[in-house]
C-alpha positions as YAML, in Angstrom:
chain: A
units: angstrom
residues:
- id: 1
  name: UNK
  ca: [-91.40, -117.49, -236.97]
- id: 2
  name: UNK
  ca: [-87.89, -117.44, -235.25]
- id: 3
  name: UNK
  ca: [-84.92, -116.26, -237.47]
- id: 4
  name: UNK
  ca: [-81.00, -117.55, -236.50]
- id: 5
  name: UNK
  ca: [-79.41, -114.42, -237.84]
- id: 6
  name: UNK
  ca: [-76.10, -117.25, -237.83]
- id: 7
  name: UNK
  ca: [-77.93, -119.04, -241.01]
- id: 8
  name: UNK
  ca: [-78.91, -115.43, -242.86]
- id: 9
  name: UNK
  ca: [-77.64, -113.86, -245.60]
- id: 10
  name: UNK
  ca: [-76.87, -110.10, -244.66]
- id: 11
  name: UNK
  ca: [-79.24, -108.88, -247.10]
- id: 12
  name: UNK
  ca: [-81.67, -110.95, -245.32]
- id: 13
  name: UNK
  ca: [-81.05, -109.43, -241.83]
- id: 14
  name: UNK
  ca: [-81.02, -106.07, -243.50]
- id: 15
  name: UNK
  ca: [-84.76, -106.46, -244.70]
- id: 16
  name: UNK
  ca: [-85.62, -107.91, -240.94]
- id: 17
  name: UNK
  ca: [-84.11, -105.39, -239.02]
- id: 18
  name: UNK
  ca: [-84.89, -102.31, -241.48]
- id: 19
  name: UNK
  ca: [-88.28, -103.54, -241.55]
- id: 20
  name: UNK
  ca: [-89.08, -103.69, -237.68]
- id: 21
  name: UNK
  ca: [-86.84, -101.07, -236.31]
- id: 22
  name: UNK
  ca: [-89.06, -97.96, -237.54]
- id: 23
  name: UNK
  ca: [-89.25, -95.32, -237.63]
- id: 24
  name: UNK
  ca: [-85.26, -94.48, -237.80]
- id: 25
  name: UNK
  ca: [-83.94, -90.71, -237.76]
- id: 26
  name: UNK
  ca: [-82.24, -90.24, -240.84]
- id: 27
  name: UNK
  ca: [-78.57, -88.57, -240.38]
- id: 28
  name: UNK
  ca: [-78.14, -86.38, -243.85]
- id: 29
  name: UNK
  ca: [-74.07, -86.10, -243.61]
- id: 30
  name: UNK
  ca: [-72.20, -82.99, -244.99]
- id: 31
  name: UNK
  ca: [-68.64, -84.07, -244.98]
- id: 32
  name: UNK
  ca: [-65.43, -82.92, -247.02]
- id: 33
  name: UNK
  ca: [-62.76, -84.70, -248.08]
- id: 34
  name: UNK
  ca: [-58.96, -83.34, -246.97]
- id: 35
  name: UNK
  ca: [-58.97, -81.73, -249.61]
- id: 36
  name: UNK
  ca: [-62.27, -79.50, -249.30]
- id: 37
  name: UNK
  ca: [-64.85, -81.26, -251.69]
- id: 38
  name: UNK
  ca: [-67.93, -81.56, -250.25]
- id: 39
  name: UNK
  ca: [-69.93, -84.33, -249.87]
- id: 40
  name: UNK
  ca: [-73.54, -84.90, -248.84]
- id: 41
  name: UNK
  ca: [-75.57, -88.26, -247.96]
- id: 42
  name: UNK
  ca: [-78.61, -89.50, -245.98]
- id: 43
  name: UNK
  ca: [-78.20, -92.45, -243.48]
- id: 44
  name: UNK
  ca: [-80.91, -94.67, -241.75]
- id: 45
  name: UNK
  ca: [-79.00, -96.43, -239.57]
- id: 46
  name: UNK
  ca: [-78.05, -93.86, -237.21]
- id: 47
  name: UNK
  ca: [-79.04, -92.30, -233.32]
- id: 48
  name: UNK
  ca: [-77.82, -90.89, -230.10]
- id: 49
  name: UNK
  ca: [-76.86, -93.65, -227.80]
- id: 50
  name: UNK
  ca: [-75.33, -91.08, -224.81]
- id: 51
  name: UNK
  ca: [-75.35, -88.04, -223.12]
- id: 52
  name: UNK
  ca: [-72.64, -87.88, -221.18]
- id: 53
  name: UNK
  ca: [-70.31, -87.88, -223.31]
- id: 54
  name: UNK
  ca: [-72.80, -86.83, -226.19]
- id: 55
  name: UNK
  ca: [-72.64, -89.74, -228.73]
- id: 56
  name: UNK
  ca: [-73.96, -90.53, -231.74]
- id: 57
  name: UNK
  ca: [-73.85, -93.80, -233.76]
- id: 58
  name: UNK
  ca: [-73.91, -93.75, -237.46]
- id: 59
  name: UNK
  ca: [-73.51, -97.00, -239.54]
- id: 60
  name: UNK
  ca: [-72.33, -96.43, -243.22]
- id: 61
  name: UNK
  ca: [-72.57, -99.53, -245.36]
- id: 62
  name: UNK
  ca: [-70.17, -100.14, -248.65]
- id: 63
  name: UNK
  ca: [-71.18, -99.19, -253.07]
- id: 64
  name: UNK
  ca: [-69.82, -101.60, -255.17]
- id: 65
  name: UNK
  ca: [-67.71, -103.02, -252.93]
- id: 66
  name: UNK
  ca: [-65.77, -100.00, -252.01]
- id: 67
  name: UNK
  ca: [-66.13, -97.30, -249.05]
- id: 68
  name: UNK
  ca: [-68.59, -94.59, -249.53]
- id: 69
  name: UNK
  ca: [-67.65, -91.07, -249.79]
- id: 70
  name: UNK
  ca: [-68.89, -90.68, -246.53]
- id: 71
  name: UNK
  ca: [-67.14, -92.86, -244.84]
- id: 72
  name: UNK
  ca: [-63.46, -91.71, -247.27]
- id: 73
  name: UNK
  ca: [-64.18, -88.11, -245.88]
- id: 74
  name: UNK
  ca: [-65.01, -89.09, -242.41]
- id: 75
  name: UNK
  ca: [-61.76, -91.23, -241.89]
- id: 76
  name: UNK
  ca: [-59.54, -88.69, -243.41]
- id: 77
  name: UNK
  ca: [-60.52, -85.35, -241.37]
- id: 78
  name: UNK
  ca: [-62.03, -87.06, -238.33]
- id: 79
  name: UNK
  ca: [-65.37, -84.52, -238.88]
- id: 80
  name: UNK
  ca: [-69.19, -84.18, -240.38]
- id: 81
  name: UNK
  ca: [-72.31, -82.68, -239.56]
- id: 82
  name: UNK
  ca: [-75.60, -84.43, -238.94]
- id: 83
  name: UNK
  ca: [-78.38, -82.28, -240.67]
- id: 84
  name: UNK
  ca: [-82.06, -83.82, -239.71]
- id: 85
  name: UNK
  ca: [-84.57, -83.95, -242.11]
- id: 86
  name: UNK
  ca: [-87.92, -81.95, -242.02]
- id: 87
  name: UNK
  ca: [-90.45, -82.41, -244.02]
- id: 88
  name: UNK
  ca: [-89.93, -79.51, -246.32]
- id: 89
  name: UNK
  ca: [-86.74, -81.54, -246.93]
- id: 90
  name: UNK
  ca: [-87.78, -84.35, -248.32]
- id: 91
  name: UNK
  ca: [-87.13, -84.29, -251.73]
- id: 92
  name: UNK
  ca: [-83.81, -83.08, -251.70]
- id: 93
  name: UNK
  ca: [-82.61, -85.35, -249.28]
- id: 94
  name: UNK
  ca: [-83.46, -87.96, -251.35]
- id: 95
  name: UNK
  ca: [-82.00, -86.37, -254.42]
- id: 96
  name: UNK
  ca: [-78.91, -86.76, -252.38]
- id: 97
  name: UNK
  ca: [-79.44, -90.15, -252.29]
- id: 98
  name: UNK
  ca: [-78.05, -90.26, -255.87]
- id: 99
  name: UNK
  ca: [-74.92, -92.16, -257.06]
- id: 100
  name: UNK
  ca: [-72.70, -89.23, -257.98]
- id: 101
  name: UNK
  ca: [-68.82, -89.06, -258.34]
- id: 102
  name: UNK
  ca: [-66.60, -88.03, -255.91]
- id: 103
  name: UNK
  ca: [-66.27, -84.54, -257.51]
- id: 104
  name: UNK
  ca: [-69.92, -84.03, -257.81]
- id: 105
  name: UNK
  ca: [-71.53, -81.48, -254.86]
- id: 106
  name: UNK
  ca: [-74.57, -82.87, -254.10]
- id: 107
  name: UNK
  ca: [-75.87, -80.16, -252.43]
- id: 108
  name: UNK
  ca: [-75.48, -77.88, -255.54]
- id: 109
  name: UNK
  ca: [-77.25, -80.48, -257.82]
- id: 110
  name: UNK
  ca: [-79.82, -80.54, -255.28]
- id: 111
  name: UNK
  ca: [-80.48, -76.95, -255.06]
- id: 112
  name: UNK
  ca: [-79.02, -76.18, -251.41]
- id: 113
  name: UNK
  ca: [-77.19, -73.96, -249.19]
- id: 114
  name: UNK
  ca: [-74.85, -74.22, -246.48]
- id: 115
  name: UNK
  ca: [-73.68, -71.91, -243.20]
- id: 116
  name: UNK
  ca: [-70.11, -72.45, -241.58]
- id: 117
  name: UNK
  ca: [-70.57, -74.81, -238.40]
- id: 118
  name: UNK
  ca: [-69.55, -73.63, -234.90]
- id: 119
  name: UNK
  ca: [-66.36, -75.64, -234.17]
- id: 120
  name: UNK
  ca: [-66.26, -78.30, -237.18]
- id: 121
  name: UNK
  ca: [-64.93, -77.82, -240.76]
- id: 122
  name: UNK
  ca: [-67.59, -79.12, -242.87]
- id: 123
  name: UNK
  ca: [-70.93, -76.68, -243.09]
- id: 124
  name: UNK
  ca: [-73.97, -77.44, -242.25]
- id: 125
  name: UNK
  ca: [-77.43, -77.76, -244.62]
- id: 126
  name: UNK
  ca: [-78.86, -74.03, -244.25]
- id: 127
  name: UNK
  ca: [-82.31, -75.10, -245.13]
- id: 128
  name: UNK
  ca: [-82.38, -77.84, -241.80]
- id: 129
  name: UNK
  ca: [-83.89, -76.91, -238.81]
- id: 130
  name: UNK
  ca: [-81.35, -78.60, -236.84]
- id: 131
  name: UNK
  ca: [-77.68, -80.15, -237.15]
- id: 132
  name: UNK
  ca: [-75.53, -81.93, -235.26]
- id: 133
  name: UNK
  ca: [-71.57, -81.00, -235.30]
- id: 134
  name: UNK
  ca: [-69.82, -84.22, -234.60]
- id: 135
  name: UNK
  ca: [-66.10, -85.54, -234.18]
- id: 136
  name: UNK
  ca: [-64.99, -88.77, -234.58]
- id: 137
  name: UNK
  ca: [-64.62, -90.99, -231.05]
- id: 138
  name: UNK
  ca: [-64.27, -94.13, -232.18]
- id: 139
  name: UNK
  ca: [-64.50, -96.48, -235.56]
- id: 140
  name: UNK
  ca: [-65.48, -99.80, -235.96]
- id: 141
  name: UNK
  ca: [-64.72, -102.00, -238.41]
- id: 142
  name: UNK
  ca: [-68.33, -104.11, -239.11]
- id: 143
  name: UNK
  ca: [-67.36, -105.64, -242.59]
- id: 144
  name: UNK
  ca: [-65.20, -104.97, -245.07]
- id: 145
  name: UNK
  ca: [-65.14, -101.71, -246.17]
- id: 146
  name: UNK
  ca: [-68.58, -101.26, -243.82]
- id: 147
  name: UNK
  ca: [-67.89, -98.70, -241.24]
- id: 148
  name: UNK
  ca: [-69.56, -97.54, -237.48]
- id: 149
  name: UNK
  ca: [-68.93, -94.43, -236.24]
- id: 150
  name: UNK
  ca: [-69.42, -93.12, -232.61]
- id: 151
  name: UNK
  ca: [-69.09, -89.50, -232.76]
- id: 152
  name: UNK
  ca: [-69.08, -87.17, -230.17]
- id: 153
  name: UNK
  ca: [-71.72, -83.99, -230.80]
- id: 154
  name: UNK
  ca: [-69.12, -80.83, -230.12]
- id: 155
  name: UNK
  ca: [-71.56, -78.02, -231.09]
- id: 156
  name: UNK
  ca: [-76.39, -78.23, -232.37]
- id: 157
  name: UNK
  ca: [-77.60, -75.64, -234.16]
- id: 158
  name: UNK
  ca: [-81.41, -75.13, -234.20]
- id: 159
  name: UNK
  ca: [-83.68, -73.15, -235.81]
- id: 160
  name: UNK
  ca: [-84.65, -70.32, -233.10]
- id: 161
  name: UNK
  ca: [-88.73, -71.01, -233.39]
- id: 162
  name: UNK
  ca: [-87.82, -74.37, -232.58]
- id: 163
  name: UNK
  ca: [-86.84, -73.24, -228.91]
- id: 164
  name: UNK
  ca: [-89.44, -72.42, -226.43]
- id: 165
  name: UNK
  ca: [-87.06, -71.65, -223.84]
- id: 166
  name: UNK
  ca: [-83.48, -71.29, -224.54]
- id: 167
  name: UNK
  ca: [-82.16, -70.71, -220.92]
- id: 168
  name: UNK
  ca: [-83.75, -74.02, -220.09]
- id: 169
  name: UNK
  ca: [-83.21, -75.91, -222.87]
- id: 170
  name: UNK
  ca: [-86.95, -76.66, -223.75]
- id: 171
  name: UNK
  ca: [-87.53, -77.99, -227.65]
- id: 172
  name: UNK
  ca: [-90.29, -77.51, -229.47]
- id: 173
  name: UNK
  ca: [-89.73, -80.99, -230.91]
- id: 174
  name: UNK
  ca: [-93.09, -81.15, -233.16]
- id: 175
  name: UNK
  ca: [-92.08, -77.57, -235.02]
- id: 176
  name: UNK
  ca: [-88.75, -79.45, -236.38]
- id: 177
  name: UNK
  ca: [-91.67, -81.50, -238.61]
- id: 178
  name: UNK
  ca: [-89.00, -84.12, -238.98]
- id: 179
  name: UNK
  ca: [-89.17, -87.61, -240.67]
- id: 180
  name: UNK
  ca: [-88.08, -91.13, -240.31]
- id: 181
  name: UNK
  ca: [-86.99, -93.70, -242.28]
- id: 182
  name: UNK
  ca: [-89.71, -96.97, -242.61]
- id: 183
  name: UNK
  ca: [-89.27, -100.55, -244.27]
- id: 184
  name: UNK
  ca: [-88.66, -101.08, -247.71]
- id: 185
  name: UNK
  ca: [-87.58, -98.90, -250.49]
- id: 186
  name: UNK
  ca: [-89.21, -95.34, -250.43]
- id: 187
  name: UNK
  ca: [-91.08, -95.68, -246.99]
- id: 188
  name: UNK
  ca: [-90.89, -93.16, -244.72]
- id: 189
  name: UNK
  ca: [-93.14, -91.29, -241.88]
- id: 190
  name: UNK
  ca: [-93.77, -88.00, -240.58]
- id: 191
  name: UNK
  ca: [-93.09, -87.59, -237.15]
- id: 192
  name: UNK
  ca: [-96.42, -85.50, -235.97]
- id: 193
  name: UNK
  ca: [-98.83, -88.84, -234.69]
- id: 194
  name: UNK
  ca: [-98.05, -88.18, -231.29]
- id: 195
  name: UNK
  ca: [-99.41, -89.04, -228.13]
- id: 196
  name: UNK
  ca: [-97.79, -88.60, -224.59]
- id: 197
  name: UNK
  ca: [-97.72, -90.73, -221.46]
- id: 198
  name: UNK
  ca: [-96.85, -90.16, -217.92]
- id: 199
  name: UNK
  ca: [-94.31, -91.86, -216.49]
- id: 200
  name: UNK
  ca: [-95.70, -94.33, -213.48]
- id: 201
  name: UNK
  ca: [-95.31, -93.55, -209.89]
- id: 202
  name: UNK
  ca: [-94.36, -96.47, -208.12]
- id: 203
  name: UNK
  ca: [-95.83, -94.99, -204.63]
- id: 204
  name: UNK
  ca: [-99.08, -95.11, -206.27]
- id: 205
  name: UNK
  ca: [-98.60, -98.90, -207.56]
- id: 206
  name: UNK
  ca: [-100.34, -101.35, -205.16]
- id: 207
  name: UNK
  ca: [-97.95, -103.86, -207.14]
- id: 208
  name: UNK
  ca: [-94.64, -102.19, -205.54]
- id: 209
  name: UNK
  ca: [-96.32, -100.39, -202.81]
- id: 210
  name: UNK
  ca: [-95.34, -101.63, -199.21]
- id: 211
  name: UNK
  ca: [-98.13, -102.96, -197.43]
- id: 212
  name: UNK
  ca: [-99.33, -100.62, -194.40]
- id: 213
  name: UNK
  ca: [-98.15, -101.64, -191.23]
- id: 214
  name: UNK
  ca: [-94.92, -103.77, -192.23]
...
């Protein structure tokens, strides 16, 4: 079946696309408002779409009609940290899920702790084995009161066992134990299934390779 995304209602493309774009990273924002409150919130709709300049994308959608937190605190101090999720994490990033006030700390209610970040002004999630310190590059307007952000990463902490080589940059991705967001309500996936293939060499492709003698 063929869907005209011109003749949908947005909730309707919502459950399409959240339902076949799996798994997502989650982005579990620490922000603060100008003021200094804290605020903390997971987000599906979110990746790295460069490297150079290192940019992320984050999409925050709208409660009750009005801008999230999130998005208040983002568009008033131009900063937030991306905090990924492990495993370990799970249920207190989706405590942080909640509906809370503005003057609520969601970390606190969900039993965290933070560390200063390198260059930014909001912390970062202690307990997360990695984070991503990110200032604001560009904002676009999606809907009303529906937000994208394209941040620029200024500064990644990671957990030290998570590094097998520091001077070379080398990951230990599978230690992170991170997870991703799924379809529906409630659905996500660990990210340890993992199988690897080698990229193909086209000198060995009789496809693409020329033929001897021309």
């Amino acid at each position: 079946m063929n869907f005209d995304f011109s003749k949908l209602a947005s909730a309707d493309a919502f459950k399409l696309l959240s339902s076949v774009v799996v798994p997502r990273p989650i982005a579990w924002v620490v922000s603060q408002s100008a003021e200094g409150a804290r605020n903390a919130a997971p987000f599906s709709f979110f990746n790295v779409v460069s490297s150079d300049p290192p940019i992320v994308a984050l999409g925050i959608g709208p409660r009750g009609g009005q801008l999230k937190d999130t998005s208040r605190n983002i568009l008033e101090t131009g900063q937030f940290v991306i905090n990924l999720v492990s495993a370990e994490l799970a249920e207190q990033m989706n405590h942080t899920s909640l509906d809370y006030d503005a003057g609520i700390d969601e970390l606190a209610r969900a039993g965290l702790t933070t560390e200063p970040s390198l260059i930014v002004a909001p912390p970062r999630i202690a307990q997360s084995p990695a984070a991503l310190e990110c200032e604001v590059w560009q904002v676009l307007d999606a809907a009303p009161q529906r937000v994208i952000v394209l941040a620029r990463v200024v500064a990644l902490y990671l957990r030290d066992d998570a590094l097998l080589n520091a001077e070379k940059f080398y990951v230990d991705t599978p230690a992170l134990r991170l997870l991703g967001r799924m379809h529906g309500a409630g659905w996500y996936a660990h990210t340890s299934d993992l199988f690897q293939m080698r990229t193909p060499d086209a000198a060995n492709d009789p496809a693409v390779r020329p033929a001897q003698g021309h």
